[in-house]
N, C-alpha and C positions, 0 to 999 in steps of 0.2 A: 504494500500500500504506500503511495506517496505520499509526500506532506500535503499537496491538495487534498486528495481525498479524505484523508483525518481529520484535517478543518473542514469539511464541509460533513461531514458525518458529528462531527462536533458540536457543531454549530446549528445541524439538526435537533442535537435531543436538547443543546440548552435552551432552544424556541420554542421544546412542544413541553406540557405540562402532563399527560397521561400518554402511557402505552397499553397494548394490549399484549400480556403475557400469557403462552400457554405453557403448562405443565402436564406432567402426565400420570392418571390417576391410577388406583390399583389396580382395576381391572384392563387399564393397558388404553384405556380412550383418554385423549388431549381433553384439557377442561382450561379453556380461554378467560381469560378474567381482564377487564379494567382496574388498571394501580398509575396512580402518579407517583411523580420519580424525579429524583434529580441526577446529574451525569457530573464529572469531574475528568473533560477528557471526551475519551471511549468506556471509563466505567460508569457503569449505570448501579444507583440504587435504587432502591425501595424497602420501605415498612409494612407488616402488612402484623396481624393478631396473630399472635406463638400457636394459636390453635388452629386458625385457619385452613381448608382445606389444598390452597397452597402452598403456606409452610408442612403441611403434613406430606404433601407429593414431593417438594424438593427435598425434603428430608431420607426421601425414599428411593430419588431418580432427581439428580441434579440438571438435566439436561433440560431446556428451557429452550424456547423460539419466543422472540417480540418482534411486535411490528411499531414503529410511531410513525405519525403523517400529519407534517404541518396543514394548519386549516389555509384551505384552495375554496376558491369559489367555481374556475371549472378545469375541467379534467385537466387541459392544456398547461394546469399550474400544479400540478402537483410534485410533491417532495415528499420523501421522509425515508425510513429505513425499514429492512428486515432484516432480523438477526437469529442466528443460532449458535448457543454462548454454554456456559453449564454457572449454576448460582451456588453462593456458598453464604451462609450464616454466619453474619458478624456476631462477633461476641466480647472480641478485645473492647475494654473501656474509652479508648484514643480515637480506635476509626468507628464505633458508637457517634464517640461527642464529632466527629467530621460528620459524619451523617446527619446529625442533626444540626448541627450548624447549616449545612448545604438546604436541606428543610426548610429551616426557618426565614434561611434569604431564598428562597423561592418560592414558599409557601407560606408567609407571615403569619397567618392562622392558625398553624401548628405550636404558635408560640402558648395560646392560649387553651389547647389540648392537655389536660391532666389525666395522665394515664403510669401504672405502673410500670418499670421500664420490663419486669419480666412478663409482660399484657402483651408485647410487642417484638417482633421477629425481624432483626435486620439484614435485608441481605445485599449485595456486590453481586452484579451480569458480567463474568468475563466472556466478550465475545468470541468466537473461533472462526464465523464467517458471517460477510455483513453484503448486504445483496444493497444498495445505494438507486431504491428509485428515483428519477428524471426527466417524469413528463415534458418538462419546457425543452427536452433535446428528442422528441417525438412519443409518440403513444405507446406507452411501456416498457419504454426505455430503462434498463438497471445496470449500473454495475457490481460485480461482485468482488468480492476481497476477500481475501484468506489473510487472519492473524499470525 
């Protein structure tokens, strides 16, 4: 991957506020879910409740697919990504407080969330390969990139 394409893959997820993450449940079927997320880069976080049936599938099968897609009004403008990454559960105290930090300046409303911190599952998307849609260069235009 080049340095173009990093910054523009970068600069995708810092512009969108939710992706749609899929995991994979026990009995082997994808369960898609909407999470907002902030990115540092190419890593992407998200919070999501320690019970949730997300954290219980990435606990089980770390291997994860997202899509994000900046808001377009028509087709001719679209952007965003798809990814196929594996997720890992924070738990160190340091990249915790980075996460949340990243959080609260992009989602200032989290600041007034009061929740137990063990209520909450955080986890880091390392990508492995990132398919870079680009409607504005023709009609389903993508590129793809191996990490």
């Amino acid at each position: 991957m080049d340095k173009a394409q990093r910054k523009k893959i970068a600069d995708i997820l810092a512009a969108t506020a939710d992706m749609t993450i899929a995991t994979v449940r026990p009995d082997g079927w994808p369960q898609a879910t909407t999470v907002s997320f902030v990115s540092d880069g190419l890593d992407i976080y998200f919070v999501t409740g320690a019970q949730s049936q997300k954290a219980k599938n990435i606990a089980r099968n770390n291997k994860v697919s997202l899509t994000v897609d900046r808001p377009y009004k028509t087709w001719a403008a679209i952007t965003g990504i798809s990814l196929g990454g594996t997720a890992t559960r924070i738990t160190a105290e340091d990249e915790v407080a980075k996460i949340e930090q990243l959080m609260t300046k992009k989602f200032p409303q989290t600041a007034d969330i009061s929740m137990p911190e063990d209520a909450l599952a955080f986890f880091k998307i390392t990508p492995r390969v990132i398919s870079v849609l680009d409607y504005t260069k023709g009609f389903g235009h993508t590129d793809t990139v191996a990490i």
